[in-house]
N, C-alpha and C positions, 0 to 999 in steps of 0.2 A: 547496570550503569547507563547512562545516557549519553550518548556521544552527537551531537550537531555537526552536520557539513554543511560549514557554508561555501556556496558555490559565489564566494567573489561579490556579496553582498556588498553595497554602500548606501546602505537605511541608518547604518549606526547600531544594527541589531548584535553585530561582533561584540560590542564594547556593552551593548546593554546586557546582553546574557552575563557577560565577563564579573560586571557589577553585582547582576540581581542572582545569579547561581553558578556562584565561583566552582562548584563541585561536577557540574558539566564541564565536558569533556566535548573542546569544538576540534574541524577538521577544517582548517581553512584554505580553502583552495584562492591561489591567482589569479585565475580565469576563472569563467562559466565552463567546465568541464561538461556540461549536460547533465540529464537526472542518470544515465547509466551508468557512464564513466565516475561522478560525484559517487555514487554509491557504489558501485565496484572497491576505489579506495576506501571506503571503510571497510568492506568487506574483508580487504585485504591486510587492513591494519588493526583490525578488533579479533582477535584469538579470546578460545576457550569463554566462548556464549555456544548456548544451544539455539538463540533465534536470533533477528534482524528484525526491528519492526522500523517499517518504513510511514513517515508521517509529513506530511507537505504543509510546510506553514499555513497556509490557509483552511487551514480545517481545523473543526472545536471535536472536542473527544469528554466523553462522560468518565467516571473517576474511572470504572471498573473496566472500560474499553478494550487494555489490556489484556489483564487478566482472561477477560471471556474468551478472547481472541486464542491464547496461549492452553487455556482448557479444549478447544476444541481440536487447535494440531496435537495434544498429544492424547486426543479422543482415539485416534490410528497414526499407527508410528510413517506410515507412508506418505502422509500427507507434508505437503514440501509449501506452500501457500494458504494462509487464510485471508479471504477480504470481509467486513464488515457491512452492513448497507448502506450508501451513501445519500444523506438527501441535500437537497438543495437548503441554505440557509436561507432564502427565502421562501413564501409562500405563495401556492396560488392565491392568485388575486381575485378569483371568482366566489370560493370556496373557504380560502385560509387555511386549506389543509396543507401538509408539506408534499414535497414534490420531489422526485426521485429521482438523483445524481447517477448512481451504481446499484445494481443488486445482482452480482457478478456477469459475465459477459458470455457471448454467446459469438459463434462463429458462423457467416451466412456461407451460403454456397458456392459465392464468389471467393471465400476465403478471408472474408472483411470482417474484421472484431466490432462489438457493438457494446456495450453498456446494457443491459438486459433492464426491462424499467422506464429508461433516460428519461422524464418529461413526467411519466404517470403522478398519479395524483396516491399516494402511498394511504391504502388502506387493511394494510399488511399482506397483501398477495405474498409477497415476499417473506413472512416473517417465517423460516425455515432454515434450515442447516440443511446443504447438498453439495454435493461434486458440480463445479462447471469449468466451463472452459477455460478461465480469465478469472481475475481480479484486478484492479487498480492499484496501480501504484500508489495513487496518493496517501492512503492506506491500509498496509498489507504487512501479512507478517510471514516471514517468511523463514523455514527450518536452513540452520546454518552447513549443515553436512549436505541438505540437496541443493542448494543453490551455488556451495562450490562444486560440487559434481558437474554444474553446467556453466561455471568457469563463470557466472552470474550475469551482469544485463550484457547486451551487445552492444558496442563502446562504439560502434557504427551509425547507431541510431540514436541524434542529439537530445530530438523532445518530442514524445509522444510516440505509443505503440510499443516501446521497450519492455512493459508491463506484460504485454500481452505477448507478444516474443518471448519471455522467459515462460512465463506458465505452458505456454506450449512444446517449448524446448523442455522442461521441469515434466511435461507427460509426454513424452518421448520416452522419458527415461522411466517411465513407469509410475513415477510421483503421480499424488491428486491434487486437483486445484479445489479446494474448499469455499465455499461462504458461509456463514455464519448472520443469516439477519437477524438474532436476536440481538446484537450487537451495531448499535446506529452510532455513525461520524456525521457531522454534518459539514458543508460545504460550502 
């Protein structure tokens, strides 16, 4: 099933879904709860699913996006996170090749999460399934049994880096953080 939180939207987007996909299932918040807190409550009011796929309105998704995503967490039962590869929806302007949002995240030695890619010019370096540090929130899927084990995002942190907080908390506990590039979102 599909469930939308809106976090206290006024675009009109509430009443447009309402219209065009009366079979979704919205969560509408009062406020801007944040992306952690917004999705914590779903987490906490969606029973009996085996995954969470988390999708940030600004991102276009291919039909099978899904799908490839939900093959690759249950490629290994331990895997608690899939991220897809993210490119920018625009292109270089030199080249017109596309240009690369996410291709999972890496952690420097200061301890500062990165975006692995960010900028590059996507000539499939990336295109590989591996273990990394991080994924993006924007979109990510994430197994429902390991992310309530880590009681899911930190409701401390309003916008940005919660993503990354959890995958790390999520290998803490022994969980893997997956990417999947054969699997493009774009941005």
């Amino acid at each position: 099933s599909v469930v939308v939180v809106d976090n206290a939207s006024t675009d009109g987007s509430v009443e447009w879904l309402q219209a065009h996909y009366p079979q979704v299932s919205i969560i509408q918040n009062e406020k801007n709860l944040g992306f952690g807190r917004a999705n914590n409550r779903a987490f906490h009011e969606i029973s009996n699913v085996s995954y969470f796929a988390l999708l940030n309105s600004d991102m276009s998704v291919g039909p099978d996006w899904l799908v490839k995503l939900v093959e690759s967490a249950e490629s290994d039962e331990r895997i608690a996170a899939v991220g897809p590869k993210i490119l920018y929806a625009r292109k270089d302007a030199r080249t017109g090749k596309p240009l690369i949002n996410s291709a999972g995240g890496v952690i420097d030695r200061f301890d500062r999460g990165f975006d692995r890619g960010e900028g590059e010019i996507d000539r499939g370096q990336y295109d590989r399934q591996e273990q990394v540090r991080f994924v993006s929130g924007g979109a990510m899927l994430l197994r429902a049994e390991a992310v309530r084990e880590v009681e899911g995002f930190d409701e401390r942190m309003f916008c940005y880096y919660e993503d990354v907080d959890v995958c790390l908390r999520l290998a803490e506990k022994g969980w893997k953080i997956w990417y999947d590039g054969s699997v493009v979102v774009f941005h």
